[in-house]
OpenMM code with the backbone's topology and positions (N, CA, C; nanometers):
from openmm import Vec3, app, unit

residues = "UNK UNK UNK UNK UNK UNK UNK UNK UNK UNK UNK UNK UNK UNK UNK UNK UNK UNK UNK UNK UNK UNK UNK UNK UNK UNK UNK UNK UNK UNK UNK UNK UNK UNK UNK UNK UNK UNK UNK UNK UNK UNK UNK UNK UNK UNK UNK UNK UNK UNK UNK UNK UNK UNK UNK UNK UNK UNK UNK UNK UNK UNK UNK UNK UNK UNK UNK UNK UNK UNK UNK UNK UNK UNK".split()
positions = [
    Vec3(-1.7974, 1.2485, -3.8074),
    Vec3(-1.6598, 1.2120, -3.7846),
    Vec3(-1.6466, 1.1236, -3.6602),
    Vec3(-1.7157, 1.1541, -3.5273),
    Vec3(-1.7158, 1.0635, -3.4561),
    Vec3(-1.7412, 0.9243, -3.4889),
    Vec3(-1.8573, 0.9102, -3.5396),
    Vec3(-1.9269, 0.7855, -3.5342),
    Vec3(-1.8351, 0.6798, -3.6378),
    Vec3(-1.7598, 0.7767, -3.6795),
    Vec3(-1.6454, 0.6494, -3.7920),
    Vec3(-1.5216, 0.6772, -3.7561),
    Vec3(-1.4978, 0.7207, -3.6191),
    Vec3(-1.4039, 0.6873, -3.5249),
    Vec3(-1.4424, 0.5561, -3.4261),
    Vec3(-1.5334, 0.5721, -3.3756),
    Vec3(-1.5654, 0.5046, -3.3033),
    Vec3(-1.6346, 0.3057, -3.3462),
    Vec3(-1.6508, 0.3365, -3.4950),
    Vec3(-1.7018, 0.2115, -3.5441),
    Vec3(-1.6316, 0.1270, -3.4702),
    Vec3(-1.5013, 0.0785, -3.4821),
    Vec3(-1.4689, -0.0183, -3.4214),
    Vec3(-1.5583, -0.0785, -3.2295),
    Vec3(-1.6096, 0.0085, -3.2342),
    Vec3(-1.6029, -0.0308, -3.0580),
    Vec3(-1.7525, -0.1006, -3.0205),
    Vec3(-1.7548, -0.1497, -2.9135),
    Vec3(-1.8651, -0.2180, -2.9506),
    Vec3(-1.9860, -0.1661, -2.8348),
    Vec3(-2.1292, -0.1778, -2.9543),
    Vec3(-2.2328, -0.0836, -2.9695),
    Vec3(-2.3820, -0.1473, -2.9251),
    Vec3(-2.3298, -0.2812, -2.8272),
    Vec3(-2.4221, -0.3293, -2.7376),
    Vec3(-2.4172, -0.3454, -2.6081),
    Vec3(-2.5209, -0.3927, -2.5651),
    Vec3(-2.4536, -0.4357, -2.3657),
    Vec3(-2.3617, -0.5007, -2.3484),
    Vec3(-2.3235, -0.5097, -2.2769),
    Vec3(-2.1905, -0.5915, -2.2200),
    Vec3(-2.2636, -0.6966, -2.1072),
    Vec3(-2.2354, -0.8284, -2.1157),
    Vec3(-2.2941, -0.8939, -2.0664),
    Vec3(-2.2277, -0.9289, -1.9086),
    Vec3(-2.0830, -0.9248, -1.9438),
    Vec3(-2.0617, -0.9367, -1.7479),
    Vec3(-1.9099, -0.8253, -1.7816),
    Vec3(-1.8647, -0.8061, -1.6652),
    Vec3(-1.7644, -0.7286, -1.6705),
    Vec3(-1.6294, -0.7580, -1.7353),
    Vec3(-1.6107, -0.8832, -1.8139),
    Vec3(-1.4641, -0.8538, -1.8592),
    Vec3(-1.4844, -0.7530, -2.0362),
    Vec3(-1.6260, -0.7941, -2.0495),
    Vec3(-1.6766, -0.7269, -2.1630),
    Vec3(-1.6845, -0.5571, -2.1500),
    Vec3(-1.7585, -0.5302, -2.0579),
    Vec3(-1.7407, -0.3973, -1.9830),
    Vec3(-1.5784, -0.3580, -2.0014),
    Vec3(-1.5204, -0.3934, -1.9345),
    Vec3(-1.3963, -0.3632, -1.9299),
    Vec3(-1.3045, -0.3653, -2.0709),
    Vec3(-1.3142, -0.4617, -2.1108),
    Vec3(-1.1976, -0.4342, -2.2608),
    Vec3(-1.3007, -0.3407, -2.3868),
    Vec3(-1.4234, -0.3668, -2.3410),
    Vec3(-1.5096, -0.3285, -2.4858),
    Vec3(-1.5262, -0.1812, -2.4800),
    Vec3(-1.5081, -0.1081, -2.3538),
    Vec3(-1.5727, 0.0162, -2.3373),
    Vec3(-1.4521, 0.0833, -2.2723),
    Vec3(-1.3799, 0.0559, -2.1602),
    Vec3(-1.2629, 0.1250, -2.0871),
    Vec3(-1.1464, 0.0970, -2.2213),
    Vec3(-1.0988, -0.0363, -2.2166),
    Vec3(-0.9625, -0.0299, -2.2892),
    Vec3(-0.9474, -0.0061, -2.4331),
    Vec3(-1.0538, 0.0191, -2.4811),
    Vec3(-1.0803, 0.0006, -2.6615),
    Vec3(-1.0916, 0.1403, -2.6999),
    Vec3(-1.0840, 0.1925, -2.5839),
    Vec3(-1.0649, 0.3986, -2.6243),
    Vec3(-0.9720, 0.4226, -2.6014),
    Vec3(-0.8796, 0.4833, -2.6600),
    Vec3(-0.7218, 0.5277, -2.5978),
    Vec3(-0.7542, 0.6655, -2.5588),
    Vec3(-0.8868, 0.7534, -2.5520),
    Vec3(-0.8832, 0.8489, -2.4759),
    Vec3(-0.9335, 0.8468, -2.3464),
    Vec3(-0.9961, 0.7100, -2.3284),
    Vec3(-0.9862, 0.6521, -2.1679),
    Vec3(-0.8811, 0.6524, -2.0615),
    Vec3(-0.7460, 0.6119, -2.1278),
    Vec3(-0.6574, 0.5960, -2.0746),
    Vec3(-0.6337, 0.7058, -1.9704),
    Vec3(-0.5904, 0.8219, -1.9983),
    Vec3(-0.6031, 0.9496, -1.9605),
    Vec3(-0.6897, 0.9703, -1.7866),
    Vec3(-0.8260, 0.9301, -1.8463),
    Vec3(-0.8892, 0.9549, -1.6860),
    Vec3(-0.8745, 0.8408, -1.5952),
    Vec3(-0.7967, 0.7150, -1.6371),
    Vec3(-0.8098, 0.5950, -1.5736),
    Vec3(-0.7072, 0.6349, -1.4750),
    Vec3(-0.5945, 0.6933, -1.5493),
    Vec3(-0.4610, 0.7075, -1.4609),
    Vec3(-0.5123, 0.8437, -1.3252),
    Vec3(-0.5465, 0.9757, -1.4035),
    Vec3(-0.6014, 1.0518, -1.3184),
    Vec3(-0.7111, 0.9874, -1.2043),
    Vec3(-0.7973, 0.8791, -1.2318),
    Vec3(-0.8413, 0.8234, -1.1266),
    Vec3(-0.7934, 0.7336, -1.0381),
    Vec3(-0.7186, 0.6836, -1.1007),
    Vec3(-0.5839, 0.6289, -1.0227),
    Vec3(-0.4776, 0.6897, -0.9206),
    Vec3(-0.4340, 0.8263, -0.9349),
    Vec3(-0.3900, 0.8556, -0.8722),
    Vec3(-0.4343, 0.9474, -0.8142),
    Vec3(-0.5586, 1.0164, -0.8186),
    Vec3(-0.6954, 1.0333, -0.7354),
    Vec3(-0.7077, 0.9755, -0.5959),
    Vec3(-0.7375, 0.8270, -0.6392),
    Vec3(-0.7500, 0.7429, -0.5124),
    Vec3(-0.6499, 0.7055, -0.4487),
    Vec3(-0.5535, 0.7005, -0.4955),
    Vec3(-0.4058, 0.6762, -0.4256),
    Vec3(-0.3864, 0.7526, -0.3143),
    Vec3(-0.3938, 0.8796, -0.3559),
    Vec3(-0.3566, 1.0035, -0.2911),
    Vec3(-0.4827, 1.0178, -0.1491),
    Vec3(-0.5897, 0.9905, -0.1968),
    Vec3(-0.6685, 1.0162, -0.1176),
    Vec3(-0.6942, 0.9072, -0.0243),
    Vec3(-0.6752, 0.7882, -0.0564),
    Vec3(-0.6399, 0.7028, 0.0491),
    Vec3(-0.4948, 0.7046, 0.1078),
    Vec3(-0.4137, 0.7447, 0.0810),
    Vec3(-0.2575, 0.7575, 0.1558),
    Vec3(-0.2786, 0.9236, 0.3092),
    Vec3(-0.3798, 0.9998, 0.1908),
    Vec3(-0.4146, 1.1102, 0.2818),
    Vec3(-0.4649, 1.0807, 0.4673),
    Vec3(-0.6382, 0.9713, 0.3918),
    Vec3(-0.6884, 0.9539, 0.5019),
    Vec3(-0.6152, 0.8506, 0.5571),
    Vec3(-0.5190, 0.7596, 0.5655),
    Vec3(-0.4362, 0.6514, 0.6122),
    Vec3(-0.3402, 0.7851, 0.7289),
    Vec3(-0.3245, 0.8966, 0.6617),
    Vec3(-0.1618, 0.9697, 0.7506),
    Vec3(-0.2797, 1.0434, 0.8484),
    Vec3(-0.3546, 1.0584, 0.7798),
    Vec3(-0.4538, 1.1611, 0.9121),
    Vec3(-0.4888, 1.0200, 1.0537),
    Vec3(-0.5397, 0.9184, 0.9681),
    Vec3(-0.5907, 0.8325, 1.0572),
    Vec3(-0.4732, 0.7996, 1.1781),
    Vec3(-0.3162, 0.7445, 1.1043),
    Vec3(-0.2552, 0.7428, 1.2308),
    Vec3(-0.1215, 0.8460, 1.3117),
    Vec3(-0.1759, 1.0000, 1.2055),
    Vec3(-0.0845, 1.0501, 1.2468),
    Vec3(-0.1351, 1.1769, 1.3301),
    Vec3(-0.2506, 1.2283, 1.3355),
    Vec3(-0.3352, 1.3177, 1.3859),
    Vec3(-0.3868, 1.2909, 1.5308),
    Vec3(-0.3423, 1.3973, 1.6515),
    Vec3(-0.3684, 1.2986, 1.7765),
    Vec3(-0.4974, 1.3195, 1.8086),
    Vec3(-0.6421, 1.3787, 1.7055),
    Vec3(-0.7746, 1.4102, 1.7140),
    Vec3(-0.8267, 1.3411, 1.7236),
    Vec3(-0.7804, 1.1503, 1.6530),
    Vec3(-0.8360, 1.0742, 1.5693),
    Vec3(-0.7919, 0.9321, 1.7072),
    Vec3(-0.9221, 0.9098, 1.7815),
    Vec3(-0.9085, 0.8118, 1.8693),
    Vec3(-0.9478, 0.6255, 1.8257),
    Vec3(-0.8352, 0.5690, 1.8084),
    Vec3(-0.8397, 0.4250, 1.7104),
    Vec3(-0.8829, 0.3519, 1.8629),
    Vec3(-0.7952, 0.3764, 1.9370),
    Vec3(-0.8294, 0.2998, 2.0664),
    Vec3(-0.8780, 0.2832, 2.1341),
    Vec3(-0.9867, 0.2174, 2.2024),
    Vec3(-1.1079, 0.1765, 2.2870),
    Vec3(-1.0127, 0.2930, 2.4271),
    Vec3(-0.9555, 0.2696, 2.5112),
    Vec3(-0.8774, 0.3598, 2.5880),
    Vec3(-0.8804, 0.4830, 2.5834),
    Vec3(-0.8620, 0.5508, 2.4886),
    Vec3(-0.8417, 0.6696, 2.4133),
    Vec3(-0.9506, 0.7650, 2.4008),
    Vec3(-1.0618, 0.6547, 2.3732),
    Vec3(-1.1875, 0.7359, 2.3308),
    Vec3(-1.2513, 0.8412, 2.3891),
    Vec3(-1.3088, 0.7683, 2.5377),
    Vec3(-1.4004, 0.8327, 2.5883),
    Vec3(-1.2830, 0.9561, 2.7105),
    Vec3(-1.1733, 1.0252, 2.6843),
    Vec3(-1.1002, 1.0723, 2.7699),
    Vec3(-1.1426, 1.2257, 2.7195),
    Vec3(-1.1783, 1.3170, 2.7497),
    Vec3(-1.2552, 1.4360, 2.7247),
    Vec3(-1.0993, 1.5319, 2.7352),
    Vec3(-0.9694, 1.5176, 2.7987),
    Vec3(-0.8508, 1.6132, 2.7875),
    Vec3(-0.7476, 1.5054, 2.6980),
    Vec3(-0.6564, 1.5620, 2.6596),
    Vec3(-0.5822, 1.4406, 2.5727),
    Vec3(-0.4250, 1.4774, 2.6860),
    Vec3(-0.3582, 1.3513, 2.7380),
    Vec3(-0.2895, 1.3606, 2.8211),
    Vec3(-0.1377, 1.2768, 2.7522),
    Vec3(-0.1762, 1.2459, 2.6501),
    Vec3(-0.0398, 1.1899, 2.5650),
    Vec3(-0.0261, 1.2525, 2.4703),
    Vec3(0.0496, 1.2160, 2.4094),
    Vec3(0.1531, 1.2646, 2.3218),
    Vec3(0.1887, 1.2183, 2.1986),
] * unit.nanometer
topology = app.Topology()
chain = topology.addChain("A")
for resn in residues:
    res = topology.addResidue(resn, chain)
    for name in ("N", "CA", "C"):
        topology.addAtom(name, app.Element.getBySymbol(name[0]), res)
């Protein structure tokens, strides 16, 4: 049953990535599904480390900042 689901899709290498991409990601509609979950995967997890990076006063961005062993701001 799979394999005559899947006939349509195509059942060689992919020679550069736009082939990759429509022949193997977009030509499954049960792809769709983990594309979005990886999508908003990385969203989240880059918005995460973005609020830690400038909102956490642990996290020294500034040459100034760095080497101060008590934290005296705020």
């Amino acid at each position: 049953m799979a394999k005559e689901s899947r006939a349509h899709l195509y059942t060689g290498m992919p020679t550069n990535l736009t082939e990759l991409r429509n022949s193997i990601w977009l030509s499954d509609p049960g792809a769709y599904p983990v594309i979005v979950v990886l999508t908003f995967a990385c969203g989240f997890a880059g918005s995460f480390i973005s609020y830690c990076a400038f909102c956490n006063p642990d996290v020294r961005i500034t040459p100034g900042r760095r080497q101060q062993l008590i934290r005296n701001w705020e």
